[in-house]
N, C-alpha and C positions, 0 to 999 in steps of 0.2 A: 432549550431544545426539546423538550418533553413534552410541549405546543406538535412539535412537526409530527408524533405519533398519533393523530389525528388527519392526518392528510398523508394517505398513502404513496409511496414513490412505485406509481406502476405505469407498465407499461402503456395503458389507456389513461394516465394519470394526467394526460397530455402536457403542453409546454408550462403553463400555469404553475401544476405540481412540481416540476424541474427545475425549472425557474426558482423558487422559491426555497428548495432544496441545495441548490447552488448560491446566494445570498447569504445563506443561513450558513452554511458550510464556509462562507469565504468571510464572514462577519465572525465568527467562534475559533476559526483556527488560530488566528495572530495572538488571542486575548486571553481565550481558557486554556486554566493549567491542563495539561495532560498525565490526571490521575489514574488511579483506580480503576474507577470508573470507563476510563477510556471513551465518552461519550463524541469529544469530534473523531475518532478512529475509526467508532460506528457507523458517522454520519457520512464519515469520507467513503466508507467500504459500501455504504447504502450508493452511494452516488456513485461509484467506479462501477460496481454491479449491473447501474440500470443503463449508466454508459456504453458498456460490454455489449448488452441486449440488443443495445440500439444500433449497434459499429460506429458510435464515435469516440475511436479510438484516441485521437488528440484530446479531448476531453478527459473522459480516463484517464490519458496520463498525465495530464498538467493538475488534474485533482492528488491525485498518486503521488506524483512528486513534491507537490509542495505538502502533502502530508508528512509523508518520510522527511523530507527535511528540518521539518520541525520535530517529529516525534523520534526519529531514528539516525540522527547526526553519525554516527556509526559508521551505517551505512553508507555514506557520503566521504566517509572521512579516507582518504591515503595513507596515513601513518598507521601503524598499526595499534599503538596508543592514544591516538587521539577517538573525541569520543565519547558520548556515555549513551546508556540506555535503561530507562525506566522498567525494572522487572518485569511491571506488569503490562508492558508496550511490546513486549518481545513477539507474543505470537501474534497478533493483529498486525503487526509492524509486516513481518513475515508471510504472513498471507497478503498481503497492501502490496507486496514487493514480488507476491509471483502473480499476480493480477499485472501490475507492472510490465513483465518479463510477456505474460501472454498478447498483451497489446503490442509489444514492439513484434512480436510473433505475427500477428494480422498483419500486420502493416509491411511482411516482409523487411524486418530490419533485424537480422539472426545476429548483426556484429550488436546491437544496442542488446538484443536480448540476452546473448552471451555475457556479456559485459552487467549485468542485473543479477544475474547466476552469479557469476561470480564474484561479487561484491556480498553476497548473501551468503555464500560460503564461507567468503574471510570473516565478515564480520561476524557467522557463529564460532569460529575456529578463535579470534580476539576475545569472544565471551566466555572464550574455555568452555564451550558447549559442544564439547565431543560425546557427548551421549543422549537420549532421549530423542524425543519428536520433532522440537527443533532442528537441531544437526542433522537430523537422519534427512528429514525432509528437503531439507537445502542439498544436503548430495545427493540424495536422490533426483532433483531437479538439473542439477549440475552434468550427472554420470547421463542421464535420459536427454538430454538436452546434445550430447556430444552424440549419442549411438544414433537420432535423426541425422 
């Protein structure tokens, strides 16, 4: 993946760059662990980014979700035990999920949007992350999200 920093994902990048960018992104998520590094979390947030630019919002989030599914089970899960999450996936994961949350917002679908709030509020409340940037940030999205 350290090939594709060589080939900018911009908006005059035309279909070629995107294309290419989408491949790579759907070839790396099933296979590479999700360390540290976070480098498909990068790749996915580069490509929901330039999605957003574009308003293709189904895109966005079919990348977004099969993200989080893989890296942020959590966030999917019902139970409120079930679940885990890689320390270092939390805040990526988190911003992956309000990018998420703004796309169902364009597309006018406030119940799907609601519904991404709050699965991001449980699931920092499950992490026992009642303090800091994290939690703050998910109720903050939560509380802003009700007063529209």
């Amino acid at each position: 993946m350290q090939g594709l920093a060589t080939f900018p994902l911009t908006e005059d990048g035309g279909v070629e760059s995107e294309s290419m960018y989408r491949v790579a992104f759907l070839f790396v998520i099933p296979i590479v662990p999700l360390g540290a590094d976070c480098a498909p979390i990068t790749l996915s947030k580069m490509l929901v980014s330039h999605y957003i630019k574009q308003k293709k919002w189904q895109e966005a989030i079919y990348i977004s979700k099969l993200t989080l599914r893989r890296a942020w089970d959590i966030l999917w899960s019902e139970s409120l035990h079930d679940g885990t999450i890689k320390e270092t996936l939390l805040q990526k994961s988190a911003e992956l999920t309000e990018s998420l949350a703004e796309c169902y917002i364009k597309q006018n679908q406030p119940e799907k949007a609601e519904g991404v709030y709050v699965k991001l509020f449980r699931a920092m409340l499950r992490l026992r992350r009642v303090e800091g940037d994290p939690f703050d940030k998910a109720k903050s999205l939560l509380t802003e999200f009700y007063k529209k």
